[in-house]
N, C-alpha and C positions, 0 to 999 in steps of 0.2 A: 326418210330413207333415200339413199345415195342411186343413180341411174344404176350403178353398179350393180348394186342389189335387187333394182329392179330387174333387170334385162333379164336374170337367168334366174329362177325359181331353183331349190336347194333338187328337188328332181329333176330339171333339168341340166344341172350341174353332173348329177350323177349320171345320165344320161350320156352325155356331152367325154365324162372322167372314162367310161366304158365302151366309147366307141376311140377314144385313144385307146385304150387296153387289146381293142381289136383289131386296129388298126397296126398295131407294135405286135400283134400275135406271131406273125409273118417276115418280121423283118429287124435285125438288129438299130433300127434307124429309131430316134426318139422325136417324139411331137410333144410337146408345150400349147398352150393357151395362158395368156397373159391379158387380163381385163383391167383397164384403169380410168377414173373419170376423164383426166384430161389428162395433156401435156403440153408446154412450154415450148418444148422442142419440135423439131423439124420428126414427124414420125416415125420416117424411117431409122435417123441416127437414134431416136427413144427404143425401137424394137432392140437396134442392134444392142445400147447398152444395157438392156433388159436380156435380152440372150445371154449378156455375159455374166450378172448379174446373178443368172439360175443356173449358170455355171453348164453351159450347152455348148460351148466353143471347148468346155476337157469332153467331150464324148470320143471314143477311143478309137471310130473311123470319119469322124467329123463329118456324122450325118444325124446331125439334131435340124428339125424345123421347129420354127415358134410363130404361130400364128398372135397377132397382138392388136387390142383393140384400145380405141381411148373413143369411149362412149359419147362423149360432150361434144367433141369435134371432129364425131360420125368419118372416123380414119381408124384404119384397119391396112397391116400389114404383115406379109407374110414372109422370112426370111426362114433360108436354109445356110447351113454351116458349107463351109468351101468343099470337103468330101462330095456334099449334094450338088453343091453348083457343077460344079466340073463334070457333074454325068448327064443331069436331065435336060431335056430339052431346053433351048431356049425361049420356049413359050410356056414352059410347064409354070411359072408361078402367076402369069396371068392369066391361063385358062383354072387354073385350080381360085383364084378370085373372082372370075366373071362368074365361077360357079355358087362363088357365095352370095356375090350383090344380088343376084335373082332372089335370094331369100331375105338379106336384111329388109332388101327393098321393100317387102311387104309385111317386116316386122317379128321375121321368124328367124331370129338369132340364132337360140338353139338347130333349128336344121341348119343354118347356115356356115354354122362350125361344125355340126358333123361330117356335110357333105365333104368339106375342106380339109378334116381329120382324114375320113375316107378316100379323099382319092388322094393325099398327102401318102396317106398309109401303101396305097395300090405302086405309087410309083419306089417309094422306098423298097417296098418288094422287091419291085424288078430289079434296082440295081447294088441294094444290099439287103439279101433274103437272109431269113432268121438261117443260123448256123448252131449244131450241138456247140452247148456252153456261152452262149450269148445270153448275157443277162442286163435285166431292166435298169440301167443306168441313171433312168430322173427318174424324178416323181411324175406320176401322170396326173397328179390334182391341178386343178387351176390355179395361178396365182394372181393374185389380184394388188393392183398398186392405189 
């Protein structure tokens, strides 16, 4: 069995798919989760081409995030589309990280990505809140490379 499949137990996964759903309840902004054993590349250029990949740079106010993990070489990145850049703070994607390492750190993935999805979800709110006729543009299942 692949770290992949270990890391997240199929209810956890569900877990994890549901608190994206909650998270997107509030706000026309879409979150991703992207798990992979490893990668070659440099992490962050792997998130970005994996954003593009799941097709999160067509989102239609370019406010997709993709949170992205490559499990083997314990690297985890979080990218929002230029929409999100341009509003949130400048520290919003390190503070919404430091909120994860406190969880991997002790092995607890699953909360780790919820917490992550959740306050992803919070700040999406605030600067693009669900509107009548916004519809769910990606998928919120995980994709796994």
């Amino acid at each position: 069995m692949s770290k992949v499949a270990e890391l997240l137990t199929p209810e956890n996964e569900q877990e994890i798919v549901e608190a994206i759903r909650m998270a997107e309840k509030n706000t026309s902004g879409e979150i991703r989760v992207h798990i992979e054993k490893t990668t070659s590349m440099d992490a962050y250029e792997r998130a970005r081409d994996v954003f593009h990949e799941l097709k999160m740079d067509e989102t239609e106010l370019k406010n997709g995030v993709l949170i992205y993990l490559a499990v083997d070489d314990h690297q985890f990145v979080i990218c929002g589309d230029q929409g999100i850049n341009d509003v949130v703070q400048d520290d919003f994607w390190n503070c919404t990280r430091d909120l994860m390492v406190v969880q991997f750190k002790t092995g607890n993935f699953k909360q780790g990505l919820i917490d992550g999805i959740t306050r992803a979800g919070e700040q999406l709110q605030s600067y693009f809140p669900w509107q009548e006729g916004d519809t769910n543009e990606l998928s919120n299942e995980i994709s796994k490379g």
